[in-house]
N, C-alpha and C positions, 0 to 999 in steps of 0.2 A: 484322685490319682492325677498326678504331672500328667500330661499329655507328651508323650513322645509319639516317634513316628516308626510305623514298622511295616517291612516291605515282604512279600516271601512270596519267590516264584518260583516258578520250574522252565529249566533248558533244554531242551531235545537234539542232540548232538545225532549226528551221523552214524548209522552201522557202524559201530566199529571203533566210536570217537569220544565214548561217553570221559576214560580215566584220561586221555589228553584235555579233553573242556575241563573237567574239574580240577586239572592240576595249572590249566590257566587260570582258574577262579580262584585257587589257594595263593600263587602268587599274587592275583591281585587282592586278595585279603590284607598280606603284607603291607601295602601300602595305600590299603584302604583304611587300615589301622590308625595311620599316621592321623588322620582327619579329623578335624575340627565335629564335634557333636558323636562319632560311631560308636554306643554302646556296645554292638554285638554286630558280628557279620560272620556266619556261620556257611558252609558249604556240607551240604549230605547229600547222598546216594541211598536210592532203593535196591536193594541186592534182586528184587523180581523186576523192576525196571531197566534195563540193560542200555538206554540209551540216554538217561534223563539224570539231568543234576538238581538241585533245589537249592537255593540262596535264602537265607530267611537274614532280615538287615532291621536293626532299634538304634534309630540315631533320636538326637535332642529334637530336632524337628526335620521337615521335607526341605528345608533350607540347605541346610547341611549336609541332606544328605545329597540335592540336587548339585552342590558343590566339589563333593569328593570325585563329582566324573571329571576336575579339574585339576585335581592331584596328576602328578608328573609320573607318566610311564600306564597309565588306566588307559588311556584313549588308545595306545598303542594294545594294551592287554585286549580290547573292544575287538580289535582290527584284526587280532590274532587269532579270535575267537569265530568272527565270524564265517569263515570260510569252512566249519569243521560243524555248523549250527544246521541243523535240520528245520528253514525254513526262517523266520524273520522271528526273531522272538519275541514273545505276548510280555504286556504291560504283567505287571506282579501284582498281587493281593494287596491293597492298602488294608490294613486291619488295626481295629481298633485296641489296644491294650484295656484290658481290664482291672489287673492285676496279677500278681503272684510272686513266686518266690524269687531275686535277683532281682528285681524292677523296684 
């Protein structure tokens, strides 16, 4: 298997803050898109989680992906987000791909 790189965390927004953080994450998918290496950058929600988003990201490697926080208008998505964040948020899962279907 190619080695890519794959990230997937979870965000803990504010009482009350969960569908505005993930509709800042949706925009910046948009233009996460754009970037050099992003196979996948996916945003979900737990319907029994109430305040928690998850990001799951497979770019070509951690280059690239360390890259796209350099894409034009993300640093500001960062900015926008964090004021609505339930605390400093945790580094995400680096995990290993194995294989499967799409990869």
């Amino acid at each position: 298997m190619t080695n890519k790189y794959l990230l997937h965390g979870k965000l803990t927004a504010r009482d009350g803050h969960r569908d505005e953080l993930a509709n800042i994450l949706l925009e910046a998918s948009k233009l996460i898109a754009t970037a050099k290496g992003c196979k996948l950058y996916v945003i979900c929600k737990d319907e029994n989680d109430t305040n928690s988003v998850y990001v799951t990201e497979i770019w070509d490697n951690k280059e690239d992906h360390d890259n796209s926080l350099k894409v034009e208008g993300v640093r500001e998505l960062i900015m926008k987000a964090m004021p609505i964040l339930d605390g400093q948020p945790t580094k995400g899962h680096e995990l290993e791909i194995l294989g499967g279907a799409g990869i």
